[in-house]
C-alpha positions as CSV (number, residue, x, y, z in Angstrom):
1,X,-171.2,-77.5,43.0
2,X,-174.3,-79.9,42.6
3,X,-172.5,-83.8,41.9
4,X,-174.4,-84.1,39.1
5,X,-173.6,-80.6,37.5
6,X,-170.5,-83.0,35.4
7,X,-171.5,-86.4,36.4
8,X,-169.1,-88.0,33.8
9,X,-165.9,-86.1,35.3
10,X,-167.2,-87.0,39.0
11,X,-168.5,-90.5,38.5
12,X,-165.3,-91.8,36.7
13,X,-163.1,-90.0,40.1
14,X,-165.4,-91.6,42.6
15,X,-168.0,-94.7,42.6
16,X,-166.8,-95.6,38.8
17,X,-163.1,-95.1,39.0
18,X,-162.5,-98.6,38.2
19,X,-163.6,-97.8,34.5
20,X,-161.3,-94.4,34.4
21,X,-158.4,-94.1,32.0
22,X,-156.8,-90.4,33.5
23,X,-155.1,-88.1,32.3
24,X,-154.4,-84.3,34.2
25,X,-157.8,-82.7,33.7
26,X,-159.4,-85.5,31.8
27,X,-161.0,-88.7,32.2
28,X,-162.7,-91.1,29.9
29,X,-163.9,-94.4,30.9
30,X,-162.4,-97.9,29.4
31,X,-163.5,-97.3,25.2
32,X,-165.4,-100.8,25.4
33,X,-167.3,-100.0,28.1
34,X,-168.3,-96.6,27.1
35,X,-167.5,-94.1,24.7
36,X,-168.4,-91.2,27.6
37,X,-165.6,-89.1,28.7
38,X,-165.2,-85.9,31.2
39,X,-163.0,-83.1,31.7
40,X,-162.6,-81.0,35.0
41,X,-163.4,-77.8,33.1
42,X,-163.3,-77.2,29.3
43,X,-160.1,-75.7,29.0
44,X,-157.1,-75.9,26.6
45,X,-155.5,-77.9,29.1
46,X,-158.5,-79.9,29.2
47,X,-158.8,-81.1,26.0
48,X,-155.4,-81.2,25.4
49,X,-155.5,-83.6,28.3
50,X,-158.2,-85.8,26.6
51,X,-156.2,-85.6,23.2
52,X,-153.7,-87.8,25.0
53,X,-156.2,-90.6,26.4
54,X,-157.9,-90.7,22.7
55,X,-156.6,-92.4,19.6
56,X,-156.6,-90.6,16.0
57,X,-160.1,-90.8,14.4
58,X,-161.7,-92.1,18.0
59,X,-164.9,-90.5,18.9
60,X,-165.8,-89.7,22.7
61,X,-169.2,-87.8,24.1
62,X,-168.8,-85.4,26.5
63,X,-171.6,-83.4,29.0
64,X,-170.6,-79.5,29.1
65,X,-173.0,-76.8,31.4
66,X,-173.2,-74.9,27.7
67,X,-172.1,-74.9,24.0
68,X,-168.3,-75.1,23.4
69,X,-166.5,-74.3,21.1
70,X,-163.3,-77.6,20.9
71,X,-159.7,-76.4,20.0
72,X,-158.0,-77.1,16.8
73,X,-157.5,-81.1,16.5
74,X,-161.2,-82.1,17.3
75,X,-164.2,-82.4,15.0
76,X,-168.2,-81.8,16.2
77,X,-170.0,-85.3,14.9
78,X,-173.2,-84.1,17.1
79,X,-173.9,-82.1,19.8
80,X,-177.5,-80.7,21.6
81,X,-179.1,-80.2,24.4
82,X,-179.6,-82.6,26.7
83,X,-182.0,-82.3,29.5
84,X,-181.1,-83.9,33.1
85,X,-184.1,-85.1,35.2
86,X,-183.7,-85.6,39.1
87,X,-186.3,-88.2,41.0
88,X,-188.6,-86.1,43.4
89,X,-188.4,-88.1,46.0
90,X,-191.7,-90.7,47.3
91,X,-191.5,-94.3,46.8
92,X,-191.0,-96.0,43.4
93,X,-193.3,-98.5,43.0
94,X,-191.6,-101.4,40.9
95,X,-194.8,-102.7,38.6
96,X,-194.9,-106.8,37.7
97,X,-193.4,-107.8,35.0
98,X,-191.5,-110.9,33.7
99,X,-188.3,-109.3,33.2
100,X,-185.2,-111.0,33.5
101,X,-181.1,-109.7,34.7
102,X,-179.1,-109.3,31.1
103,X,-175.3,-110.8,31.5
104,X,-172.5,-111.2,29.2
105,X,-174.4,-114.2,27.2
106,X,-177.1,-111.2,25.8
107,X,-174.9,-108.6,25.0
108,X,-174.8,-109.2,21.2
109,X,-179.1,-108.8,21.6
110,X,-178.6,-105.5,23.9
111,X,-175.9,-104.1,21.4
112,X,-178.2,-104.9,18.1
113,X,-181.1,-103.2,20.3
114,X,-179.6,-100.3,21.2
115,X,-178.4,-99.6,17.6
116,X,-181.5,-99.9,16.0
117,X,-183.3,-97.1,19.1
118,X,-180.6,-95.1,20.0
119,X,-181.1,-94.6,23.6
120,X,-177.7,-93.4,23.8
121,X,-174.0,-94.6,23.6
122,X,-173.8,-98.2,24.3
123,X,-170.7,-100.8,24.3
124,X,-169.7,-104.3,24.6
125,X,-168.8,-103.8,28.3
126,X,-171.7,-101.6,29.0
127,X,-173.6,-103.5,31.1
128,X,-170.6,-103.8,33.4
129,X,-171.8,-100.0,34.7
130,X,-174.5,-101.4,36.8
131,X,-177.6,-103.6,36.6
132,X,-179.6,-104.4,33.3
133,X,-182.7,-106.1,32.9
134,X,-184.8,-106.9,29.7
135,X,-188.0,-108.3,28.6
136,X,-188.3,-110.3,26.0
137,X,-191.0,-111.5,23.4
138,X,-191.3,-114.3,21.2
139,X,-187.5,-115.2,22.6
140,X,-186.5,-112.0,21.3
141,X,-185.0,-109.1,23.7
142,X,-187.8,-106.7,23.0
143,X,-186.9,-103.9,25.7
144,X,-184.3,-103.3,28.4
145,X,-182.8,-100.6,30.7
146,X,-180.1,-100.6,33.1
147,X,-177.9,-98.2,35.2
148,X,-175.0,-96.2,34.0
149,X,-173.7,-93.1,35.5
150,X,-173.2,-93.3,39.4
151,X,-171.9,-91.0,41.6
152,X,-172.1,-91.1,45.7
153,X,-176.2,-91.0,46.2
154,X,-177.4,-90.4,42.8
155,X,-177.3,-93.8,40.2
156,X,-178.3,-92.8,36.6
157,X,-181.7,-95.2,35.2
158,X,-180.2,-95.3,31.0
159,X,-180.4,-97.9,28.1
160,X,-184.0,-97.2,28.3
161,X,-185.5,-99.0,24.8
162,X,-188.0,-100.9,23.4
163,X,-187.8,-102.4,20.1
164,X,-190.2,-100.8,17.2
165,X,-192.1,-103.9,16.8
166,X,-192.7,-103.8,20.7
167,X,-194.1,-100.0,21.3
168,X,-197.5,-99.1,23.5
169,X,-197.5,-102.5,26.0
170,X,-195.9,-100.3,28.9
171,X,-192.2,-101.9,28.7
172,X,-190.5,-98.9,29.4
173,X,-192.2,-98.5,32.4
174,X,-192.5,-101.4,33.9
175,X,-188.3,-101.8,33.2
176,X,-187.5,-97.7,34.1
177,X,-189.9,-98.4,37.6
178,X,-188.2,-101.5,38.2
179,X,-184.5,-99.7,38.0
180,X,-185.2,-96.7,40.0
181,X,-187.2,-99.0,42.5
182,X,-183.4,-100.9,42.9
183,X,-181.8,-97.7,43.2
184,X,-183.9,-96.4,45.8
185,X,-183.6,-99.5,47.9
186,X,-180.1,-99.1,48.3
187,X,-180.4,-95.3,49.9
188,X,-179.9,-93.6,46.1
189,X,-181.4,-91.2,44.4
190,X,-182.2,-92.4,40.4
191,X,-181.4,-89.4,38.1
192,X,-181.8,-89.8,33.7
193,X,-181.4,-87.8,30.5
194,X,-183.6,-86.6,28.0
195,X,-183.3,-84.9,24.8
196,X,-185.3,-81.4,25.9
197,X,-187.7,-81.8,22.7
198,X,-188.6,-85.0,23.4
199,X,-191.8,-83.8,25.2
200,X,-193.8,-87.3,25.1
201,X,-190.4,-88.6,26.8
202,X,-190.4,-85.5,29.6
203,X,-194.5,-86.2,30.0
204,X,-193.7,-90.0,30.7
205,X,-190.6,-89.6,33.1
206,X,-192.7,-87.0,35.0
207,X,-195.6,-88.7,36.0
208,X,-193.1,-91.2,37.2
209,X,-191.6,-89.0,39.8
210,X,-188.7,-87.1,38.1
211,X,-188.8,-83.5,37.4
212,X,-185.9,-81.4,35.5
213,X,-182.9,-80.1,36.8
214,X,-180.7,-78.4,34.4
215,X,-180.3,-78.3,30.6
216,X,-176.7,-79.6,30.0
217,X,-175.3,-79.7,26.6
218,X,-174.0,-83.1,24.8
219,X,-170.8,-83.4,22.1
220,X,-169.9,-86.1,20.3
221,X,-166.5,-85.2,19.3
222,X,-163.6,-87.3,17.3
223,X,-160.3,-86.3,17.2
224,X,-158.6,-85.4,14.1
């Protein structure tokens, strides 16, 4: 089994156990630092598993290989495909840019910018998953990206944003370059996610270097 085939399950029993709340079959990491959460397979015992790590009306995001289908106890909020995109291999060259490391002082500008793109779940202890960096305009955070996901030689490049006001001056390049660049220095392979119908996204990560590697499927579920 590829590590990456259920990075949430593998990263939170390995380089990101620190962050792991376990339970059996389950793991989930800390709720403020993310609302992502794994199971070893998707089985009754599974979920049943992850029903005791998760509060009543608490939401947590799972990664399955295909569609399922929850037991009794758990709502579907939103779930879809979600494409997983693997860096070729060849040099990432990190393009100049005057970006600067985000720390605890700008989280209140990388939460209020992540709400208003969407790039994907992101909490108040977030940026404790790896290293962010942003850009920012006018002395306003305009764009950002960071690492989340990491298991042992594979570090995930996520957070990718720039604010609407901010579009078509190359941000998300110059930040998603500069991330992989760091994760290839230190011997790693950079991995992401896309939504699969997001072709101007796919076109854009693949002339930087990454090139699809399976179609996994993505839940946001709350328990009842």
């Amino acid at each position: 089994m590829h590590p990456l085939d259920n990075p949430i399950w593998d990263a939170l029993g390995s380089s990101q156990a620190r962050f792991a709340e376990s339970r059996g079959s389950a793991r989930r990491f800390t709720p403020a630092v993310s609302l992502l959460a794994g199971l070893r397979e998707p089985s009754p015992e599974g979920f049943a598993a992850l029903a005791s790590l998760t509060a009543a009306g608490e939401s947590v995001g799972l990664f399955f290989a295909a569609p399922v289908a929850p037991p009794p106890g758990w709502a579907v909020v939103r779930e879809g495909p979600l494409l997983q995109m693997v860096h070729r291999g060849g040099e990432i060259a990190g393009l100049p840019a005057p970006y600067a490391e985000l720390g605890e002082a700008d989280v209140p500008e990388m939460l209020a910018l992540t709400a208003l793109t969407k790039p994907g779940p992101f909490g108040a202890r977030t940026r404790e998953l790896g290293w962010y960096i942003g850009l920012r305009e006018g002395g306003r955070l305009a764009a950002m990206a960071g690492e989340r996901l990491r298991v042992p030689g594979f570090t995930e490049v996520s957070a990718i944003c720039t604010h609407p006001e901010h579009l078509g001056r190359g941000h998300a390049r110059s930040l998603t370059a500069a991330v992989a660049a760091r994760i290839q220095a230190r011997g790693e392979t950079p991995f992401l996610h896309v939504l699969p119908g997001n072709a101007r996204a796919r076109d854009f990560y693949g002339r930087m270097g990454f090139a699809p590697r399976v179609e996994l499927h993505y839940a946001l579920l709350r328990r009842a």
